[in-house]
C-alpha positions as CSV (number, residue, x, y, z in Angstrom):
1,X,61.6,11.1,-70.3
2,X,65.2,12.3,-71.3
3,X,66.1,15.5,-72.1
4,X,67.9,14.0,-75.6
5,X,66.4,10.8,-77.5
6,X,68.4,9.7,-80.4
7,X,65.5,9.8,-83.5
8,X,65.5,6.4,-85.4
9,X,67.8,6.4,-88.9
10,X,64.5,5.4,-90.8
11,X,66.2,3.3,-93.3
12,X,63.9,1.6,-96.2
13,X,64.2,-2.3,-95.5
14,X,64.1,-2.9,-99.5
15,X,68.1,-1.9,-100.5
16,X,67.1,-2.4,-104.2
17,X,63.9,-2.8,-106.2
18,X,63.8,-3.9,-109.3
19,X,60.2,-4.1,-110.9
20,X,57.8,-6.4,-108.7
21,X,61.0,-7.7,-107.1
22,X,62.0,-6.4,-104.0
23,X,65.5,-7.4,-102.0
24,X,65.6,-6.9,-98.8
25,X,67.9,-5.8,-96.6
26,X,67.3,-8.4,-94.2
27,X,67.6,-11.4,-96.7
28,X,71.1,-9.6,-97.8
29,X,72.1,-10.2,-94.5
30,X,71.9,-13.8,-94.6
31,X,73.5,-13.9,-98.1
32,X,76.8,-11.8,-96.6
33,X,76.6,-14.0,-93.4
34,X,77.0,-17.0,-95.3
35,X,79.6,-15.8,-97.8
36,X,81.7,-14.1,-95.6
37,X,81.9,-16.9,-93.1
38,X,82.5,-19.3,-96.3
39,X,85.7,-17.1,-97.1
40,X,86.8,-16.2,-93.7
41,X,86.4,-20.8,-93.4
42,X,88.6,-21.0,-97.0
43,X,91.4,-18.5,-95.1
44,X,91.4,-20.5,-91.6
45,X,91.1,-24.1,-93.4
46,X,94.3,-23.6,-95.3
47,X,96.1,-22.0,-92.2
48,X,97.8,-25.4,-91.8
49,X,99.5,-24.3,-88.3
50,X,96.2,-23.7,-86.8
51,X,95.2,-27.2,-86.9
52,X,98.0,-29.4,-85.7
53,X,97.7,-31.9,-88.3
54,X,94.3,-32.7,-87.2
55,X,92.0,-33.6,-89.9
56,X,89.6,-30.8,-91.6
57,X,87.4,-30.4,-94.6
58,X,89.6,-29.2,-97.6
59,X,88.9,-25.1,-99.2
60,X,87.5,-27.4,-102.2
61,X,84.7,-29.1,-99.9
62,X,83.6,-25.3,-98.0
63,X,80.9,-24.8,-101.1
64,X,79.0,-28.2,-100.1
65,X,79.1,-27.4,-96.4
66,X,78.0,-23.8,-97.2
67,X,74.8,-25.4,-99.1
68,X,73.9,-27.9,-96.0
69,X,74.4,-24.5,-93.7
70,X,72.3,-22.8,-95.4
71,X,69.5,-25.3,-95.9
72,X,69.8,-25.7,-92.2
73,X,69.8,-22.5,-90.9
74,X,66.2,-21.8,-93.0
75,X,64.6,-24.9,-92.1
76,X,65.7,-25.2,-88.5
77,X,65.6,-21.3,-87.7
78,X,61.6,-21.3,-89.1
79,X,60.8,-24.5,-87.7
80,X,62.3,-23.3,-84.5
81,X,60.4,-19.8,-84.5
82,X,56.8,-22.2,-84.8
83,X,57.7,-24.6,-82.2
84,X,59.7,-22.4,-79.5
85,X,57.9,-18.6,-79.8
86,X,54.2,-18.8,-81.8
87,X,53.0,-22.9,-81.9
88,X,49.4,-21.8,-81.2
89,X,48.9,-19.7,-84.1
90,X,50.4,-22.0,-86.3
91,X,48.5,-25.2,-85.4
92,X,45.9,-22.9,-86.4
93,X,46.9,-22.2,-89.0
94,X,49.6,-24.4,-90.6
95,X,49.7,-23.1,-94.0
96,X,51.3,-19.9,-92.8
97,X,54.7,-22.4,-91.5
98,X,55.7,-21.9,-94.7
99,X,55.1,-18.0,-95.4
100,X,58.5,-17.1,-94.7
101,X,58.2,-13.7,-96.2
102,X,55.8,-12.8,-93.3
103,X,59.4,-13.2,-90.9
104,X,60.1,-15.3,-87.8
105,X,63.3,-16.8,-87.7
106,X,64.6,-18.2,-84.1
107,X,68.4,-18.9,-83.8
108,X,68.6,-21.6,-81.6
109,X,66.5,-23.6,-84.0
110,X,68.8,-22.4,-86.9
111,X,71.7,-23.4,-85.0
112,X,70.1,-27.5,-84.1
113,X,69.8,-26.8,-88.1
114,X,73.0,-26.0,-88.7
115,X,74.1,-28.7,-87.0
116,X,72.8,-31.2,-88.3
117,X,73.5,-30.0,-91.7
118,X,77.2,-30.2,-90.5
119,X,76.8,-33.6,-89.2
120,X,75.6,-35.0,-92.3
121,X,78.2,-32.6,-94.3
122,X,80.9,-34.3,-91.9
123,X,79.7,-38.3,-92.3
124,X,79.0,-37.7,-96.0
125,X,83.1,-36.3,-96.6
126,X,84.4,-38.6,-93.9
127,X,86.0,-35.9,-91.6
128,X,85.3,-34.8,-88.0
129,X,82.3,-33.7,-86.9
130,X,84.5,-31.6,-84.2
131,X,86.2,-30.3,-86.8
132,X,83.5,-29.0,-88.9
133,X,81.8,-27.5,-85.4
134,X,84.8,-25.4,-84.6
135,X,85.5,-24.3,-88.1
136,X,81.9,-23.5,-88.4
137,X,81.8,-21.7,-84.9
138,X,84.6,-19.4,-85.5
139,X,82.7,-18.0,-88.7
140,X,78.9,-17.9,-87.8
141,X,79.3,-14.1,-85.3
142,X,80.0,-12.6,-89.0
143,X,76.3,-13.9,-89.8
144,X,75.2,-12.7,-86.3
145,X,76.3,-9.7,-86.7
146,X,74.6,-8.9,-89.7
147,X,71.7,-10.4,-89.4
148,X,71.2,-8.1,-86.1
149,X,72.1,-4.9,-87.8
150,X,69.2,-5.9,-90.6
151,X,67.2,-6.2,-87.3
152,X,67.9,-2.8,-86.5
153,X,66.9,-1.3,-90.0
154,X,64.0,-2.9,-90.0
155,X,63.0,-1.5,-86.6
156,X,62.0,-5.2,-85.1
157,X,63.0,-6.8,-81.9
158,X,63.6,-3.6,-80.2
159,X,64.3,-2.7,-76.2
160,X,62.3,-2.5,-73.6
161,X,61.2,1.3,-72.2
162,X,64.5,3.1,-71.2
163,X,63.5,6.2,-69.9
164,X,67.0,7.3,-68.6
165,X,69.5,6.0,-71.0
166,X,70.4,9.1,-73.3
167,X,70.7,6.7,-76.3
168,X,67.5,5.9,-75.9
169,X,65.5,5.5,-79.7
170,X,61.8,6.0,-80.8
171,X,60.8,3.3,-82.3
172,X,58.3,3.2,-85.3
173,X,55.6,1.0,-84.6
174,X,56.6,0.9,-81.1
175,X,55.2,3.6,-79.4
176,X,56.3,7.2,-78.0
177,X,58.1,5.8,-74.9
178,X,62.0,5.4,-76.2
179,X,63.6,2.8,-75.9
180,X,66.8,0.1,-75.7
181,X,68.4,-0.1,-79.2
182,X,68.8,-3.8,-78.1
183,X,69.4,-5.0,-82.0
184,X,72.8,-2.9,-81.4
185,X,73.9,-4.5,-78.1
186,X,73.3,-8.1,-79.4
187,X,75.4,-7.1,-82.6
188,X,78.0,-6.0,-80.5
189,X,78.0,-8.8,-77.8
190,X,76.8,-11.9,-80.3
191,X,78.5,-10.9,-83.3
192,X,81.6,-8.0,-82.9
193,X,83.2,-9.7,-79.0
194,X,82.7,-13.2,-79.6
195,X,84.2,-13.1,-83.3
196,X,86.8,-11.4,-81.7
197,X,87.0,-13.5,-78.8
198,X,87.1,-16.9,-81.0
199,X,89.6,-15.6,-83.4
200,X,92.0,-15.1,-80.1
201,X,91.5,-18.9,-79.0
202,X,92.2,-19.8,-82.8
203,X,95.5,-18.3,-82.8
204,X,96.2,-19.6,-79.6
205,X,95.8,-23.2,-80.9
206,X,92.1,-23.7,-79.9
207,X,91.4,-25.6,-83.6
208,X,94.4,-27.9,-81.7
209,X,91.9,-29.6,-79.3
210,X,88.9,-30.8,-80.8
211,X,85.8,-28.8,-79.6
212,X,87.6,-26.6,-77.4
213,X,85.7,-23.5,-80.3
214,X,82.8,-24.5,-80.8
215,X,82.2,-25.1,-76.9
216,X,83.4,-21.5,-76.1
217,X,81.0,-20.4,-79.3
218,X,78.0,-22.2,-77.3
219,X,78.7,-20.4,-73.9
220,X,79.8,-17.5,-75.4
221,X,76.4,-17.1,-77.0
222,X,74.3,-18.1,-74.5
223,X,75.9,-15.6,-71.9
224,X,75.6,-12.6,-74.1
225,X,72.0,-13.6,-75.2
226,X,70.8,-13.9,-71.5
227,X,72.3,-10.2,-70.7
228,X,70.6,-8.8,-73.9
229,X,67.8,-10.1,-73.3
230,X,67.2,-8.0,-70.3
231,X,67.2,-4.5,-72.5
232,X,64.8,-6.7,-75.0
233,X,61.3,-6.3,-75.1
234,X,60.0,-9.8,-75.3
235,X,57.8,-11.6,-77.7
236,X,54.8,-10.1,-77.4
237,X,52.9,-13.6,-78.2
238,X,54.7,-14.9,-75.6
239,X,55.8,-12.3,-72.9
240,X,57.7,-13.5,-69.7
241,X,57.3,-16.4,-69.0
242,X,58.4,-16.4,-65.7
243,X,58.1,-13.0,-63.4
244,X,57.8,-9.7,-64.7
245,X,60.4,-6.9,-66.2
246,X,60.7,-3.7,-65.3
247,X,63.4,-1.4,-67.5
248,X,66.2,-3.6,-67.9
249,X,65.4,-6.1,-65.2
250,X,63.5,-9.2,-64.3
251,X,61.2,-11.8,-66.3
252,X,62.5,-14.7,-68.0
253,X,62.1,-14.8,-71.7
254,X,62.4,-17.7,-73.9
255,X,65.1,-16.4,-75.8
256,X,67.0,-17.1,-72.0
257,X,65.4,-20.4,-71.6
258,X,66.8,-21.9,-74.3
259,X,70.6,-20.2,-74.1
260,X,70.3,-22.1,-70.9
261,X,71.0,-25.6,-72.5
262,X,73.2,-24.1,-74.9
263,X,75.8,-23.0,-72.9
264,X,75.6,-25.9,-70.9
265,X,76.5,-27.9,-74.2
266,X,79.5,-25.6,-74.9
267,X,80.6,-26.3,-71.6
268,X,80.6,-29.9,-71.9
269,X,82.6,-29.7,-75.3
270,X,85.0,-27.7,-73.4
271,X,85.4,-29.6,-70.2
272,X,86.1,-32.6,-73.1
273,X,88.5,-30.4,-75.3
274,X,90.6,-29.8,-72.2
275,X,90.6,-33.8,-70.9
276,X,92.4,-34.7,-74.2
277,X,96.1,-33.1,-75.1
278,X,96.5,-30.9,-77.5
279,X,97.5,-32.0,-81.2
280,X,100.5,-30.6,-82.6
């Protein structure tokens, strides 16, 4: 046990309550994701030296790709949590696929939502489907980064046991043993480094070569979800599915399983961003 644990900033999950209605903190997450990522799309969008000349959806069509996002995100993120981390209980018990209040959201089915949202965004307005990726990858850490900090104020998804890290946190609901503030590290590493990382490669002309963002958004991801999800306590439905952890080592959880074909997509895109010459 060490000598200083950080205590837990119990923060109330509801921000506001107004009569029976209750707004969470959680579900304002998503709401900021997807507004600030529609303006920070309207400022990069009309940035015309960013793109090259290459095609692009307009500011004026950012409200009907923000609608298929969001419709995606919901439907592919729950659909996802059912079929990747809990199918048992809900072939049980498929009424509860659609209690969404009760939680369980998994983003890698959000993002093959997302996705295809975009796709059918992109076919329906007649402009790439590249283009709508990379504009769309450069925006979605603001939404990651969010929606982990909710994670973190409503004490879910927490570390594993870190008995020697001095910023180590009681959890509620998790026991005395303190532990990884892991909701922190993906915010950081999913949401603060690669927005930061992505914005670089846009002002270096990465919008220039089709794919070139959204492929480094798909490896990006994936590698700093596989090195948080060794201070992450997994499912507990599901534990390790292969091996055993220890600390902040060993056992492979699904949330690394499926970052694996993810980055291997990003790396495809890039491989075929760098092929073609840049547009200018």
């Amino acid at each position: 046990m060490p000598v200083f644990v950080l205590p837990f900033p119990v923060i109330d999950p509801v921000a506001l309550q107004i009569g029976p209605l209750a707004i969470k903190w959680y579900g304002l997450a998503y709401v900021a994701g997807l507004l600030g990522g529609w303006w920070y799309a309207r400022k990069l969008v009309m940035a015309d030296g960013l793109w090259g000349g290459r095609a692009r959806p307009g500011a004026d069509q950012l409200d009907d790709m923000l609608l298929f996002v969001a419709l995606g995100v919901v439907l592919g993120g729950r659909l996802g949590f059912v079929l990747f981390y809990d199918l048992e209980r809900y072939l049980a018990r498929p009424q509860d696929i659609i209690a969404v209040w009760q939680g369980g959201m998994s983003f890698h089915g959000g993002l093959i939502g997302a996705a295809t949202g975009l796709v059918l965004f992109a076919r329906r307005r007649g402009v790439p489907v590249l283009s709508v990726f990379d504009l769309s990858a450069a925006v979605v850490p603001i939404g990651l980064f969010l929606g982990r900090i909710a994670n973190f104020i409503n004490a879910e998804l927490w570390g594993r046991p870190a008995p020697d890290v001095p910023w180590a946190m009681v959890f509620p609901h998790a026991g005395p043993v303190p532990r990884h503030p892991s909701q922190l590290y993906e915010a950081f590493g999913e949401g603060l480094v690669l927005f930061l990382l992505l914005a670089l490669i846009v002002r270096a002309g990465g919008f220039k070569r089709p794919g070139l963002v959204a492929g480094v958004f798909g490896m990006g991801y994936a590698v700093a979800r596989i090195v948080a999800e060794f201070f992450r306590e997994p499912d507990p439905q599901l534990g390790f599915l292969f091996g055993t952890g220890s600390g902040a080592g060993g056992g492979l959880t699904m949330g690394m399983l499926l970052s694996i074909p993810l980055f291997l997509a990003g790396l495809a895109l890039v491989l075929r961003a760098r092929r073609g010459p840049a547009q200018s």
